[in-house]
Structure formats: C-alpha cells, structure tokens
C-alpha positions as YAML, in Angstrom:
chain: A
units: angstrom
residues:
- id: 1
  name: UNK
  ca: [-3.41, -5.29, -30.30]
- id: 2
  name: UNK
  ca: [-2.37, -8.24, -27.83]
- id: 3
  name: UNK
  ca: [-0.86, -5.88, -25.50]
- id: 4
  name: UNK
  ca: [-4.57, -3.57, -25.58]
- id: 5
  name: UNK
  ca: [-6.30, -6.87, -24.50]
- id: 6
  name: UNK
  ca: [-3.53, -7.41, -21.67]
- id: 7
  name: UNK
  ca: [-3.19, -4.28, -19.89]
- id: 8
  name: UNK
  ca: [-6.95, -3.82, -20.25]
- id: 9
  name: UNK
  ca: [-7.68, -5.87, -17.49]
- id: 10
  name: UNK
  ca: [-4.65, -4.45, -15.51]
- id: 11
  name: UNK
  ca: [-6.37, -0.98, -15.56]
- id: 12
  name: UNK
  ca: [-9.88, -2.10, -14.79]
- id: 13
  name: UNK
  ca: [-8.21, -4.19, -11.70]
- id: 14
  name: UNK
  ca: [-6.66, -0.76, -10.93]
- id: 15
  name: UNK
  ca: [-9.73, 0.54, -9.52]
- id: 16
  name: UNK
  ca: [-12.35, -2.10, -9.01]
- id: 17
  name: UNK
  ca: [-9.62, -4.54, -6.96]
- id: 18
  name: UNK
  ca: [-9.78, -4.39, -3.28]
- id: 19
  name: UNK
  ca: [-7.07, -3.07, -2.94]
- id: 20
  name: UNK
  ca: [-8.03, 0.00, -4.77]
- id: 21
  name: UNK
  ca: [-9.58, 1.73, -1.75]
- id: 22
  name: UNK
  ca: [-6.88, 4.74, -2.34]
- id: 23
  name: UNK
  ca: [-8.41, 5.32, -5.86]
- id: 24
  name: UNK
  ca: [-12.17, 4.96, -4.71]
- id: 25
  name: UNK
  ca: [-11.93, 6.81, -1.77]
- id: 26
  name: UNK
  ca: [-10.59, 9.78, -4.51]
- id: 27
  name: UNK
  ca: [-13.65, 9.37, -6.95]
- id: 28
  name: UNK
  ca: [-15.97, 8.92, -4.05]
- id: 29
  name: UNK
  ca: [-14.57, 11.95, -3.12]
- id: 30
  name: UNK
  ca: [-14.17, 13.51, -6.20]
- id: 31
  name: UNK
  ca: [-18.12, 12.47, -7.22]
- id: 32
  name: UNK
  ca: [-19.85, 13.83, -4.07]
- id: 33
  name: UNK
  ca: [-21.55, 16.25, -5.25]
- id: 34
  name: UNK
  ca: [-22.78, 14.53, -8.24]
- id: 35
  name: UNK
  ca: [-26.36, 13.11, -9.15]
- id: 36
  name: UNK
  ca: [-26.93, 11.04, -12.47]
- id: 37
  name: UNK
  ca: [-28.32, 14.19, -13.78]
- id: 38
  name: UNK
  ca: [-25.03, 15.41, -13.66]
- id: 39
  name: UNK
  ca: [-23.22, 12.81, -15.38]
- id: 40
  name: UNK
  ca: [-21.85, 14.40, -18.38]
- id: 41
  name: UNK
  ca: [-20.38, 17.03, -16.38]
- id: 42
  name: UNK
  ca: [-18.92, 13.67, -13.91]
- id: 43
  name: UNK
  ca: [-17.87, 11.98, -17.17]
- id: 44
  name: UNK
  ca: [-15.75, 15.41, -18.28]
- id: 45
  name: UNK
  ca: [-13.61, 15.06, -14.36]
- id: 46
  name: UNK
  ca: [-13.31, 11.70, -14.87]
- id: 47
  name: UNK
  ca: [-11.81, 11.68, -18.06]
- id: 48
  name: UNK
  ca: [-9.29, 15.15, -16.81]
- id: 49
  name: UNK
  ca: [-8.10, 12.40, -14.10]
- id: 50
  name: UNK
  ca: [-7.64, 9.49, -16.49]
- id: 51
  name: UNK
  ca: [-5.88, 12.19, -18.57]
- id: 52
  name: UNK
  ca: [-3.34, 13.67, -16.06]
- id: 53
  name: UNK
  ca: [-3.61, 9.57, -14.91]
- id: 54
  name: UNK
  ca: [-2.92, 8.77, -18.51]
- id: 55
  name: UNK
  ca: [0.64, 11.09, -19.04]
- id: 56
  name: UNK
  ca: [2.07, 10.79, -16.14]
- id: 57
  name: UNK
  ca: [2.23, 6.89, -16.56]
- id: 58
  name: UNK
  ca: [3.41, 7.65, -20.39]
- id: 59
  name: UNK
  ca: [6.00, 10.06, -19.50]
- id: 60
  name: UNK
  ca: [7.68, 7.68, -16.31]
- id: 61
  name: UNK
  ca: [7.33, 4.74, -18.23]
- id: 62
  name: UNK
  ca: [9.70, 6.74, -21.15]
- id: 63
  name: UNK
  ca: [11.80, 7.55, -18.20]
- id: 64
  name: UNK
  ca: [11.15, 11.17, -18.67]
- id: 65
  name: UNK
  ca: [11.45, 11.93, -14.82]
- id: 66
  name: UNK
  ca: [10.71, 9.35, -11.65]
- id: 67
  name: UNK
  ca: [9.68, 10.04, -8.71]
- id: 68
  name: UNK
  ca: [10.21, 8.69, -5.19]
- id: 69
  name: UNK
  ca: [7.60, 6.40, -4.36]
- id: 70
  name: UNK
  ca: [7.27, 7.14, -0.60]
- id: 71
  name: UNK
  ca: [6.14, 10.55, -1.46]
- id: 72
  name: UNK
  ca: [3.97, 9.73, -4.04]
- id: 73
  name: UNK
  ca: [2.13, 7.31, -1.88]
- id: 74
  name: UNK
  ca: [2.10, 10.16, 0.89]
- id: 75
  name: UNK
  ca: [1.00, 12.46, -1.72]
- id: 76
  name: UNK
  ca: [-1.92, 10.37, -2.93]
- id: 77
  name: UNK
  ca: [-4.58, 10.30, 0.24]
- id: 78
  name: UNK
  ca: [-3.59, 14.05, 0.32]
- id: 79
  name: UNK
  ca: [-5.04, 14.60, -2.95]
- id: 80
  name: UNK
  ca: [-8.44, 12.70, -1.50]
- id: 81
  name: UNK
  ca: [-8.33, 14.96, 1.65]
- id: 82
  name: UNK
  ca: [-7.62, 17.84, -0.68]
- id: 83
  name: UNK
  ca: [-10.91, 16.70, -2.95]
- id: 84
  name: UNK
  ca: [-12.76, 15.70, 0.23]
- id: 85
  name: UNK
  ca: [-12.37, 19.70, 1.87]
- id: 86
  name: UNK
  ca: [-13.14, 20.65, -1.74]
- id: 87
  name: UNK
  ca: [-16.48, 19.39, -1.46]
- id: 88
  name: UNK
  ca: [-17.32, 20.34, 1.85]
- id: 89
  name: UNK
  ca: [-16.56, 23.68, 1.70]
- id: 90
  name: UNK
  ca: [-17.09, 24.43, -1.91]
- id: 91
  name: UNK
  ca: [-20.34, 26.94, -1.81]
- id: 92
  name: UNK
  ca: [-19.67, 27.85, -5.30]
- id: 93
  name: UNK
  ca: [-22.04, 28.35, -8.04]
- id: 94
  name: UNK
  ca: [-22.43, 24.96, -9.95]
- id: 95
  name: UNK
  ca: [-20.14, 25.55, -13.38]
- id: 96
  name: UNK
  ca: [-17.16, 27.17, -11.40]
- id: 97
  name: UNK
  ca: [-17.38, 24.28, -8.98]
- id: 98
  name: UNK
  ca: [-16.65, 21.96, -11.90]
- id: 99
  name: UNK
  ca: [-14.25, 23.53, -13.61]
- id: 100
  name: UNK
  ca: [-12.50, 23.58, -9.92]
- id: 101
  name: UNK
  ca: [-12.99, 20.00, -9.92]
- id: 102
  name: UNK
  ca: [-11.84, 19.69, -13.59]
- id: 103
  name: UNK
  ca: [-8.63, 20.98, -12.60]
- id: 104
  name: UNK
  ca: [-8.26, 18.98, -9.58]
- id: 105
  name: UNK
  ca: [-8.92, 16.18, -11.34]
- id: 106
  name: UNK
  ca: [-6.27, 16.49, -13.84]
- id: 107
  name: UNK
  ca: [-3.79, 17.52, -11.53]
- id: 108
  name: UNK
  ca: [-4.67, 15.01, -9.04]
- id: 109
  name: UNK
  ca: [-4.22, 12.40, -11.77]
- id: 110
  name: UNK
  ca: [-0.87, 13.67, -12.25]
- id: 111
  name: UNK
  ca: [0.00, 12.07, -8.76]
- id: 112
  name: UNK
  ca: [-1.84, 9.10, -8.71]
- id: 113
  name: UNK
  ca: [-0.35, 8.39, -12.12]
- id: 114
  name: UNK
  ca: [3.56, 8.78, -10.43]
- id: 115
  name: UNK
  ca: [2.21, 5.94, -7.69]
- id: 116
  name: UNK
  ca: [1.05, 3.25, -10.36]
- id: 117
  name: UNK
  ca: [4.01, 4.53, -12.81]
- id: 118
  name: UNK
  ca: [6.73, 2.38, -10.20]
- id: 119
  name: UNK
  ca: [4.78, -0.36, -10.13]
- id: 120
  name: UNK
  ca: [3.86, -0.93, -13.90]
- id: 121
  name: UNK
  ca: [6.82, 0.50, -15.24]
- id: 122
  name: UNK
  ca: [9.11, -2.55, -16.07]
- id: 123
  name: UNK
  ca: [6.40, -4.25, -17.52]
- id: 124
  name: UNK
  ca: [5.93, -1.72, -19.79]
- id: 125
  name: UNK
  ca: [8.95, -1.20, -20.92]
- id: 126
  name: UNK
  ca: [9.50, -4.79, -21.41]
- id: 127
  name: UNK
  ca: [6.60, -4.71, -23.70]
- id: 128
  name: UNK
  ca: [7.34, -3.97, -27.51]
- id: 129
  name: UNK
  ca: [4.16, -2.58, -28.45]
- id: 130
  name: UNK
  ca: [4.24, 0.60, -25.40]
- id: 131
  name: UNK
  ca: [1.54, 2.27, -27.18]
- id: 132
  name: UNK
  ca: [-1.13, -0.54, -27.16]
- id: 133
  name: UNK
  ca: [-0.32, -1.56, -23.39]
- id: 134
  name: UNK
  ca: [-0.27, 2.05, -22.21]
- id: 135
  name: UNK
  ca: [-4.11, 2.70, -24.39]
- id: 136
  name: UNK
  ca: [-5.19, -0.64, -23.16]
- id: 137
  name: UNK
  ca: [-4.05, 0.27, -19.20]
- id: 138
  name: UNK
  ca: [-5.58, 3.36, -19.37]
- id: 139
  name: UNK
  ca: [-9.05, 2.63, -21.06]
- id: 140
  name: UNK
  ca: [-9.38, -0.39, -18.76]
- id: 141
  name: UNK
  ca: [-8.62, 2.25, -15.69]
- id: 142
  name: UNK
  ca: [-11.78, 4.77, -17.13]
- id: 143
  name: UNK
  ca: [-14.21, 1.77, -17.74]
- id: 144
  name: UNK
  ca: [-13.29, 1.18, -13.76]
- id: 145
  name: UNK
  ca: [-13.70, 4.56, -12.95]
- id: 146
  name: UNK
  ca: [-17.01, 4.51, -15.10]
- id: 147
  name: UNK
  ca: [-18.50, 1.27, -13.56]
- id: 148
  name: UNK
  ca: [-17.38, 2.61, -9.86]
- id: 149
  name: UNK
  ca: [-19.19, 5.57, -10.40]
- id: 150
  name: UNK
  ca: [-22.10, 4.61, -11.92]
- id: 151
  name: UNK
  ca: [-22.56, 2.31, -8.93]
- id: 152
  name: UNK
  ca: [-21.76, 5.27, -6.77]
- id: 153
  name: UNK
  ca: [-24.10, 7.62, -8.04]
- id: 154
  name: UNK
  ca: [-27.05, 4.87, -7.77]
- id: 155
  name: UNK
  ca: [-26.30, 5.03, -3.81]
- id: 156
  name: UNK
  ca: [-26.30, 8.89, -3.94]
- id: 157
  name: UNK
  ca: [-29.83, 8.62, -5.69]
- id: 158
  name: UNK
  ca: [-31.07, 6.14, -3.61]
- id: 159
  name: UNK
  ca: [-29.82, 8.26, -0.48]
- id: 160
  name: UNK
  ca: [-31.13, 11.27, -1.56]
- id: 161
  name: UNK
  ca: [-34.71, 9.81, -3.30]
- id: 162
  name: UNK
  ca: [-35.57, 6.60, -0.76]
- id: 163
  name: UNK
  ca: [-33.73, 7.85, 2.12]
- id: 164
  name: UNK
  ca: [-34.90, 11.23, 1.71]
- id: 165
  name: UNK
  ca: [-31.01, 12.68, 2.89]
- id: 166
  name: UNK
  ca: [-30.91, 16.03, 1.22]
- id: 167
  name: UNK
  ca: [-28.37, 16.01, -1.30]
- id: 168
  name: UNK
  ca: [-26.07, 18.79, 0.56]
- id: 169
  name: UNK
  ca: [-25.87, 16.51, 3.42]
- id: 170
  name: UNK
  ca: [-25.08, 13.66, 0.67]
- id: 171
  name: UNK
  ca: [-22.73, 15.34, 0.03]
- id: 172
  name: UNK
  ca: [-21.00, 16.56, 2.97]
- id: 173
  name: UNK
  ca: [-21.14, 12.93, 4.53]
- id: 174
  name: UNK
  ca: [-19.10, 11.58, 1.37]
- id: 175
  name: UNK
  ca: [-17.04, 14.46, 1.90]
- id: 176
  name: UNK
  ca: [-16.53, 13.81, 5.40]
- id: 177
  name: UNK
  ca: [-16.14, 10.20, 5.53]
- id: 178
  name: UNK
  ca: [-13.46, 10.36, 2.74]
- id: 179
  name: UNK
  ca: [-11.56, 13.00, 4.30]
- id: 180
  name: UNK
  ca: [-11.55, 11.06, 7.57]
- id: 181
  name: UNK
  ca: [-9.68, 7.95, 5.32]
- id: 182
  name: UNK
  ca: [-7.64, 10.08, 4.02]
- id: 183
  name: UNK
  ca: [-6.49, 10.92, 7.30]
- id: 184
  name: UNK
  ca: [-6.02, 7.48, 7.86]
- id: 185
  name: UNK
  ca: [-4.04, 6.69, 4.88]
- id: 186
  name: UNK
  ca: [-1.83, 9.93, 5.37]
- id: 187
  name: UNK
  ca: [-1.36, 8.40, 8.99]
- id: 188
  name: UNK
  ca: [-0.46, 4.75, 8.04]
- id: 189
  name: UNK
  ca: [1.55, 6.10, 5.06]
- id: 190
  name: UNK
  ca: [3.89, 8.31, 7.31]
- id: 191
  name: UNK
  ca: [4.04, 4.98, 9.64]
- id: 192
  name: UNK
  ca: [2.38, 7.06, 12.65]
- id: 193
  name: UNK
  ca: [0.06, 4.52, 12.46]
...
C-alpha cells in the first residue's frame, strides 16, 4: 500500500508537470471536440488511453518487449498530430466519431506508455510490491488526465458560451494549434530543429 501512495504522485506529476506539454498537447488534442455535456463519453477515451497507457508500462516493466526510446519519443507528437487531423477532419456522425477516438486512444496509449516505460522502469522493478506502484502510477496519471481536462473543457465552455466561438471552430483551433506543436515536437525530436 506504501508503494500506491508513492507512485501516485509520480503519475499525477506525469501530466500536470511542466514538462508534460507532450501529454497535454495529446488530450488537448484528443478532447477538442468535447463539451462538459459530453463528459461521460470524454471519461470512456480517457480511461482507453490510461488503459493502453496502463499495459504497456506493465508489460516493459516485466521486460516483456522494450522498445527504443528515440522512436518512441518520435512516435509520441505523431500520435498528437495523428489526433489533431482526427479532429479537424473528422465530419462523422457523433457515436462513430468516438468510438474512432476510443480506439485512438487506446492505441495511442500504447505508445506513450513505451516513452514513460524507459524512464520508470528500474524503479519499478526495484520495487517489491510491482502491483501497488504500477495501480498507484497509473491512477495518479487518470486523476491528471481528469483534473487537465476538466480545466480544459471549462475553457472550451467559456470559448464557446462567453466568447461566443462556435464550437466547430473550437474545435478546429484546438485541432490546429496542437497539430502545429506536434510539428514542432516531431521537428525538435528528429533534431531538425
């Protein structure tokens, strides 16, 4: 249970640091299109990413397969350009659009998961309780998400209700603006930069 209370915080600092900006560019991305009356269909892609998040951190920790960390942190702004075109040009009705996004999300997490695997591996598989540090990483990473995008979708409803934007533009600004970091990322990442 001391190991839940430890990696808690490790998982929260995951996405709320700073130095998250690859991970909130990605749900900033991955939220877009998303108004608080929407949240419980939000909460379900959240939780697919914390999921695919959630095993691919299990399964490198275990040693079950590794991946090159240069690619992986190539591959991760792709995945935000990838859910930043997704919501620009996705014109599809509402419950296909989210099941699209489900499936991103869970695949998506997949990735990200390899990129924080190198980094938090030794620690926890250093720690004797695995199973307590990996639940207490990975709830402290969806109570980020969950606090990032609360906050997120306050500015979408203040955009949209005080600003009077028009929630497709909403969106396609987030979109935009995302996939345009991405691009910088991919840039920086690949040293062109």
């Amino acid at each position: 249970m001391e190991s839940l209370l430890f990696y808690f915080p490790l998982g929260w600092e995951h996405i709320l640091s700073l130095d998250a900006l690859d991970h909130q560019a990605f749900l900033a991305a991955m939220g877009a299109s998303f108004f608080f009356r929407d949240w419980k269909k939000l909460l379900i892609v959240i939780t697919a990413f914390t999921v695919g998040h959630s095993l691919t951190l299990a399964l490198s920790v275990l040693n079950v397969f590794s991946v090159e960390s240069r690619w992986v942190e190539l591959l991760i702004p792709v995945t935000i350009a990838l859910t930043a075109a997704q919501q620009w040009w996705g014109r599809f009705p509402d419950r296909s659009k989210t099941l699209l996004l489900y499936g991103s999300a869970l695949f998506f997490g997949f990735i990200h998961g390899m990129g924080f695997a190198n980094n938090i591996r030794f620690m926890l598989s250093q720690d004797q309780s695995l199973g307590w540090g990996l639940l207490g990483f990975n709830l402290g990473l969806e109570a980020g998400q969950l606090i990032f995008m609360a906050l997120f979708l306050m500015v979408a409803q203040g955009a949209v209700q005080f600003l009077g934007l028009e929630k497709r533009k909403w969106t396609e600004s987030v979109a935009l603006i995302t996939f345009g970091l991405s691009l910088f990322m991919i840039a920086q990442r690949m040293n062109i930069l």
